[in-house]
C-alpha positions, 0 to 999 in steps of 0.5 A: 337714625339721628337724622330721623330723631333731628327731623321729627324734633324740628317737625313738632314746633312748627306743626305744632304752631301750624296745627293751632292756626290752621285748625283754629282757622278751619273751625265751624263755631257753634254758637250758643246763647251767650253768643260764645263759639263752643270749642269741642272736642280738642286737637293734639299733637302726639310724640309716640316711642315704641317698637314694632317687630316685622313678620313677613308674611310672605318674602320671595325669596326669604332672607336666608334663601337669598343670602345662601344663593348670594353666599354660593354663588359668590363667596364659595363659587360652586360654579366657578373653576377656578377658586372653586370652594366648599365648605361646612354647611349653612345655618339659618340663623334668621329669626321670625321677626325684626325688632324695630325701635320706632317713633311717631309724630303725629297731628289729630285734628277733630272733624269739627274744626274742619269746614268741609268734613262731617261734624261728627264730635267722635272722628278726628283725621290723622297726619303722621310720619313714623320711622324705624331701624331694626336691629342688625340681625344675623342671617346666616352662619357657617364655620369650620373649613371652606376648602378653594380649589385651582387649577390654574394656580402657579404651583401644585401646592396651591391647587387645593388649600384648606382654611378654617374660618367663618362666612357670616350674614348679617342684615337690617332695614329701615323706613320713612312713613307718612300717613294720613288716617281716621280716629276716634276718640269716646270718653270722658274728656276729663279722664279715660278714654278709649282711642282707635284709628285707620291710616293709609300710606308709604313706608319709603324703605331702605336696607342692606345684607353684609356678607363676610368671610373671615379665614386664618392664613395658611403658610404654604412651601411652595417652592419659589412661591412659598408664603402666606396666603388667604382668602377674602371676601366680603359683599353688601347687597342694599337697596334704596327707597323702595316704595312699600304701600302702608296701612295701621290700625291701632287701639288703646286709651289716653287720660289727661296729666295736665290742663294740656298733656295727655298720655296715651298706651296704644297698641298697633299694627302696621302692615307693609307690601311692594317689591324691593330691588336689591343690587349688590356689590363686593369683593373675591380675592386671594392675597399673599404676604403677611400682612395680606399685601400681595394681590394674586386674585380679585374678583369685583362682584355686582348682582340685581336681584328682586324681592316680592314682601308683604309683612305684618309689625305689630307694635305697642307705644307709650305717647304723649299728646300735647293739646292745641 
């Protein structure tokens, strides 16, 4: 996330700079009687903070699917024979909606400033680049007892041992969005005005879900293998820039602070859809000693796994404009 606030710091100067030139460059004067070239409708460069909060309309498999099948699979291993476990049911502890603290840059430049685009006073194109992390949300939740059993142990006593712990689940996202758009802006130049705009584009996406199981170790008697033991385990499953299609639409009203600043409440709508491919890696072992230093069993876990999303993240944002 600092990474993203330093690249869009870096980002408004020079378009800022750039956005004068080039628009300037770009304009199609009117000139009146006098012989001066009318100015029009400004241009502005926009820093927008806010948040969004991302519903999946549909997530094949959901969050919380995923994570039991992942949790079954490899953590309790009801499939395997040996360290075969079970334990207290699951809890969906996933929630409807991410929260995501998100900003923007953004660069408005009126369709009169540029040559081959309608001159139309009213409709501005959009340049923007969004980013956003939501907050670690918890997934899944299990506590109590998990019970592992092995038939293959060195003794009898290790065969089927009990542990009292908890499994949990906890994930977050991100994403990079450039986008290019329509705006619209009708009303007093001088005070309100009411604003609205179109934008298409990417969310370059990236993500992952921790799984962790916490147990107290257990002093097993033995005979000769007497000692403390434990079971551990821990996984992620993460991807990487996935490639999500993008669209907004936003709504709001902008009145002018200074002579060149402007403020603006918008609310917005961000819908997001692609397929996001997941690999994960993690760890399965049981350790001895107490300090856990004694490696009996380890077991390295690497899986793929696909997920069709399509969500909806509205959002609402305060932003300053400056203007060129």
């Amino acid at each position: 996330m600092k990474k993203l606030f330093f690249s869009l710091a870096l980002c408004a100067p020079t378009a800022t700079v750039f956005g004068n030139t080039w628009a300037g460059a770009a304009t199609d004067a009117v000139v009146n009687e006098k012989g001066d070239k009318s100015i029009g409708r400004p241009g502005y460069f926009s820093f927008y903070l806010g948040g969004r909060a991302a519903m999946p309309l549909v997530s094949d498999p959901t969050s919380y699917a995923a994570a039991e099948s992942f949790a079954n699979t490899h953590i309790l291993r009801t499939q395997e024979i040996i360290y075969k476990g079970t334990g207290p049911g699951f809890e969906n502890t996933s929630s409807s909606f991410l929260t995501m603290p998100t900003i923007r840059a953004e660069w408005e430049i009126p369709f009169e400033r540029i040559r081959f685009l309608p001159k139309s006073p009213s409709l501005s194109a959009l340049f923007s680049l969004e980013g956003a992390m939501s907050l670690r949300s918890q997934v899944l939740d299990a506590a109590g007892n998990f019970r592992y059993q092995n038939a293959q142990a060195q003794h009898v006593a290790l065969t089927d041992v009990t542990y009292s712990g908890s499994l949990s689940v906890r994930e977050r996202h991100q994403y990079i969005a450039p986008m290019v758009g329509l705006g619209t802006e009708l009303g007093n130049p001088q005070g309100w005005r009411f604003i609205g705009s179109l934008s298409l584009g990417v969310a370059l996406q990236n993500g992952q879900r921790d799984y962790e199981l916490n147990l107290a170790p257990q002093q097993i008697s033995a005979g000769a293998f007497t000692d403390t033991y434990t079971i551990t385990a821990s996984a992620t499953e993460s991807y990487a820039m996935a490639f999500l299609l993008a669209g907004r639409a936003e709504l709001g009203v902008r009145m002018r602070l200074t002579a060149k600043l402007h403020m603006a409440l918008v609310a917005s709508c961000a819908v997001h859809y692609g397929v996001i491919n997941y690999s994960g890696t993690g760890i399965f072992a049981e350790r001895a000693g107490a300090a856990a230093d004694k490696n009996i069993y380890q077991k390295v876990v690497s899986t793929t796994s696909d997920e069709v999303y399509l969500g909806l993240a509205p959002g609402v944002f305060l932003a300053l404009s400056h203007e060129l």
